[in-house]
N, C-alpha and C positions, 0 to 999 in steps of 0.2 A: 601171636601169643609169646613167640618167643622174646620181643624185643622189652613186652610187657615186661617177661619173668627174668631179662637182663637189669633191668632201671631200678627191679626190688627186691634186691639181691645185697647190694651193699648197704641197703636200709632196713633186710631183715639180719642182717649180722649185726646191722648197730642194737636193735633190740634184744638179742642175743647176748653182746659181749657186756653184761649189764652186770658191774661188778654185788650192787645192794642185793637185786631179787638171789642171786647167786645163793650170796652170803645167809641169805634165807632160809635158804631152803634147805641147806650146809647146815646149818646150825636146827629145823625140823627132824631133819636123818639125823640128828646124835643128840635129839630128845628123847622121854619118856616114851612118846606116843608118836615115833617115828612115822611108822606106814599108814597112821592116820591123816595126821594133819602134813605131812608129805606127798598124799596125793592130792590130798584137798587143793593144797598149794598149787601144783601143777594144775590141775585142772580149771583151777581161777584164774591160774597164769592165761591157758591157751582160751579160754573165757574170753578174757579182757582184748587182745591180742586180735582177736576173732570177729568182737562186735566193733571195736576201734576203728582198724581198716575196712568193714563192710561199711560203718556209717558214714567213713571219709568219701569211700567208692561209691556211694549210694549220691553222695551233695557235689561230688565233684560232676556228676552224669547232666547236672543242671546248669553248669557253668556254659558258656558259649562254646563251639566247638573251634575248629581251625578255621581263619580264613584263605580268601581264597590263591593269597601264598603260600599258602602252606604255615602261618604263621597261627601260636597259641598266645597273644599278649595276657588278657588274664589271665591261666594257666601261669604263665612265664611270672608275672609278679606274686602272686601266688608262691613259687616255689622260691623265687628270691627273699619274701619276705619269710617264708619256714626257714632257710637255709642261714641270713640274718639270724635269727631267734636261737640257731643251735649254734651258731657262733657266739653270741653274748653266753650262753649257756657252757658252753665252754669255757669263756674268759670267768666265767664264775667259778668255776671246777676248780681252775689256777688258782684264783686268789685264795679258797677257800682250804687249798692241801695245806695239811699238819706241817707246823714247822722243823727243824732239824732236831731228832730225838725226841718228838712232841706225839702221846700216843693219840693212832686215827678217832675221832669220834664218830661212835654207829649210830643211829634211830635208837630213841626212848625205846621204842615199842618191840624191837628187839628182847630186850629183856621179858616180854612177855609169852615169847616163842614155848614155851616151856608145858605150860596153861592151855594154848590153843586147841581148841576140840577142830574136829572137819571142818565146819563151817565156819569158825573163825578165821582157819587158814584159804578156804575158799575166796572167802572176804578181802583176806590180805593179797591174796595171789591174782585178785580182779584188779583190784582198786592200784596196784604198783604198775600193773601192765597195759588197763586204759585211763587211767587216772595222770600220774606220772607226767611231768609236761613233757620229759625227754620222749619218752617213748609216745607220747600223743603228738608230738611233732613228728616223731618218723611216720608213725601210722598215718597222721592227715598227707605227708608227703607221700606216701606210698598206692594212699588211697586215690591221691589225686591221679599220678603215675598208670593207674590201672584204670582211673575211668577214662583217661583222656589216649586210652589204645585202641578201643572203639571196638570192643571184646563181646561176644555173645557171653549169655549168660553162664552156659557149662564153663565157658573158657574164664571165664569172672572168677568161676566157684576152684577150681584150679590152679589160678595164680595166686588167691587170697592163701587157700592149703598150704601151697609153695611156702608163702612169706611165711605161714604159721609154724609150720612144721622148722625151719631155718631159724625161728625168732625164739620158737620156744626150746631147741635142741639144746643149749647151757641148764635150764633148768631139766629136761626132761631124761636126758643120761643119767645125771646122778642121781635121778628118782629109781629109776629103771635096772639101774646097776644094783643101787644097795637093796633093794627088793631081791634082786637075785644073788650077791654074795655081800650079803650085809659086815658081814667080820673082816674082811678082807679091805674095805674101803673108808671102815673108820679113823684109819692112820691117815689115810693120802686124804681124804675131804678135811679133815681137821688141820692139814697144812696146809691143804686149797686154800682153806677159809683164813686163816693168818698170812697168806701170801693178797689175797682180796681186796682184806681189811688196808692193809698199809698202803696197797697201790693203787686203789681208789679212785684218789681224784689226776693221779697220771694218768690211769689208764681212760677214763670218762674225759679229761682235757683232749688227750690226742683222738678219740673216736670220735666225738662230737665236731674238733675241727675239722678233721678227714671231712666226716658225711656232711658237716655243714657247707664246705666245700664242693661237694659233688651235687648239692643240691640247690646251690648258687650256678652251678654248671648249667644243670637241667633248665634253670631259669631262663638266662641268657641264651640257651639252644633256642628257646619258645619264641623270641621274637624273628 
């Protein structure tokens, strides 16, 4: 289990360092209807997150297993081809960051954070964290990761925790905090969120390459 919960470790921080749901959830806490659709949010978040990697873990348990070198080739192409994918996704990020003095552009639907009852933010907090191709790429790699450890169930249901709890901790402090000192935290989240906004697509370039790297790694280890 352990070697499981080493390989979905750098793939639940990538879900984690996720500057948009951040910025989400940042801008929920210093709405109207804060502790409403702020928990909504999180709870759709670790939702999404949740059934994502069970469904990745659940299709990977059907792939072939090792042979008898000890080698995983589908498996291995498999993660070469996730690892590819969060590379081109990354060279998007680049192309795509604001130009010099150029202000970041957010999500349309942003503006509609305001409006959001429970369930809307529920909605929004699923559909960002298994929907999401970045984050549905980590998850199918993570999922894959965990079935191909050869894990009993309880030990399944404790690494997938592991990943959740790790993937959702960016959203789930600052739910958790302004719940407990809400006044205190509307200064620093409101510069969280304009520190977010601008470095956006640096911060998503350099993570995506990282983990598309480490998971072009995993590939190559497979054969």
């Amino acid at each position: 289990m352990n070697g499981a919960i080493g390989s979905i470790l750098p793939l639940a921080l990538g879900v984690a360092i996720s500057p948009v749901p951040i910025i989400a959830a940042i801008l929920m806490l210093l709405s109207p209807k804060a502790r409403t659709t702020s928990v909504g949010f999180l709870l759709g978040w670790i939702s999404g997150i949740v059934v994502a990697t069970t469904v990745f873990t659940l299709l990977s348990a059907i792939l072939p297993g090792q042979d008898a070198d000890g080698s995983s080739p589908v498996k291995g192409v498999i993660h070469l081809v996730l690892g590819a994918l969060l590379l081109l996704l990354a060279a998007r990020q680049w192309r795509g960051r604001p130009k010099e003095g150029e202000e970041p552009a957010l999500p349309k639907w942003m503006k509609a954070i305001d409006t959001m009852g429970f369930g809307a933010a529920f909605g929004l907090g699923f559909l960002l964290s298994a929907v999401n191709p970045k984050n549905l790429l980590l998850a199918a790699s993570a999922g894959v990761s965990i079935g191909a450890a050869g894990l009993d169930v309880g030990a399944v249901v404790v690494v997938i925790a592991i990943f959740t709890l790790i993937a959702a901790s960016t959203v789930l402090l600052p739910v958790v905090g302004y719940l407990i000192a809400s006044d205190r935290l509307r200064g620093p989240l409101d510069a969280l969120r304009g520190w977010l906004s601008r470095e956006n697509a640096v911060i998503m370039t350099v993570l995506l390459l990282v983990i598309g790297v480490v998971v072009i790694g995993k590939g190559i280890g497979s054969f």
